[in-house]
Every structure is written in structure tokens, then in C-alpha cells.
C-alpha positions in Angstrom: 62.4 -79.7 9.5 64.9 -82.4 10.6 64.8 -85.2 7.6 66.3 -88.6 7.8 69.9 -87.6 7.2 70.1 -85.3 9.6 67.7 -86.3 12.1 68.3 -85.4 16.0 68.3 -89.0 16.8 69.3 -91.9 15.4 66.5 -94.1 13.7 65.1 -96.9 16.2 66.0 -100.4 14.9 68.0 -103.7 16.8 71.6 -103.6 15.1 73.2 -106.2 14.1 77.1 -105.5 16.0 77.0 -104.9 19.9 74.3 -107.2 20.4 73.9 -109.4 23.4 70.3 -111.1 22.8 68.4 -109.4 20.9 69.9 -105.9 20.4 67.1 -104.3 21.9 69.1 -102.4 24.6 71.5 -101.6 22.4 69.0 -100.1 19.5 67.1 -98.0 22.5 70.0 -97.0 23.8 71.3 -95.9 20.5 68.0 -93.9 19.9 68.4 -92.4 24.2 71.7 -91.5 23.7 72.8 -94.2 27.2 75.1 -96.8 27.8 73.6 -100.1 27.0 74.7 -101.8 30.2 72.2 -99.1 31.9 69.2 -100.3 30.0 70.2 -104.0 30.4 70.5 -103.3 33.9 67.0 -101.5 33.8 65.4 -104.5 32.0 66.9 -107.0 35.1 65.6 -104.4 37.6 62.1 -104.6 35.9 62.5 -108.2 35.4 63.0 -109.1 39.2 60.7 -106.4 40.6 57.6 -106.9 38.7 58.4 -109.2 35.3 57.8 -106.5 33.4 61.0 -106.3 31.9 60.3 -109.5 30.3 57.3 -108.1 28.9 58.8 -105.3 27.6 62.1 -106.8 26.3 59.9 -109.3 24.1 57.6 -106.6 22.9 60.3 -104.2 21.8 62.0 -107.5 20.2 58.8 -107.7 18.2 58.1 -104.5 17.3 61.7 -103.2 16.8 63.0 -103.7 13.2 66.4 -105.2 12.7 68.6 -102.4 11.4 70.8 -103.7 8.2 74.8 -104.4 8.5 
């Protein structure tokens, strides 16, 4: 049973360090194991296709708790 120390995946929060806005794309992509850009490039896509990238930035801003230093 994985615990918090050794957990498969890293805990979901916005860091601090690497952030461009928010953090959000860099927290997710943290916890996905991606590249940040690719997520920040998927929240654009979103954004210009349908505005739901806006929608879901802003709610994972919300709902994401900003990891300490």
C-alpha cells in the first residue's frame, strides 16, 4: 500500500518555482509525469477551440492547493 513517502506519483498541488501564472500546468504536469509546455499548449488549444481551457485553468487554480517552498 503506497503511503505518502513513497507514493507512485507525486502529490497534486501548484508549486511555488517553475511557475508561469498560476502553476497549474506545472503542478499537473508534475502529478502526469509531462513537460509543462505540453499542458500549456493543451490549455491554448482548449482555450481557442472551445474556451474551455479557460474554464478549466481557473477551476484547477481554485481547487489546486499551493504546494509549500
Amino acid at each position: 500500500m503506497p503511503t505518502a513517502s513513497n507514493a507512485p506519483y507525486p502529490r497534486l498541488g501548484r508549486p511555488v518555482e517553475g511557475r508561469l501564472l498560476a502553476g497549474v500546468a506545472q503542478g499537473a504536469a508534475a502529478q502526469l509525469r509531462l513537460d509543462p509546455v505540453v499542458l500549456r499548449l493543451a490549455f491554448m488549444l482548449l482555450t481557442i477551440v472551445s474556451g474551455v481551457g479557460v474554464i478549466a485553468y481557473a477551476a484547477l487554480w481554485i481547487f489546486t492547493p499551493s504546494l509549500p517552498h
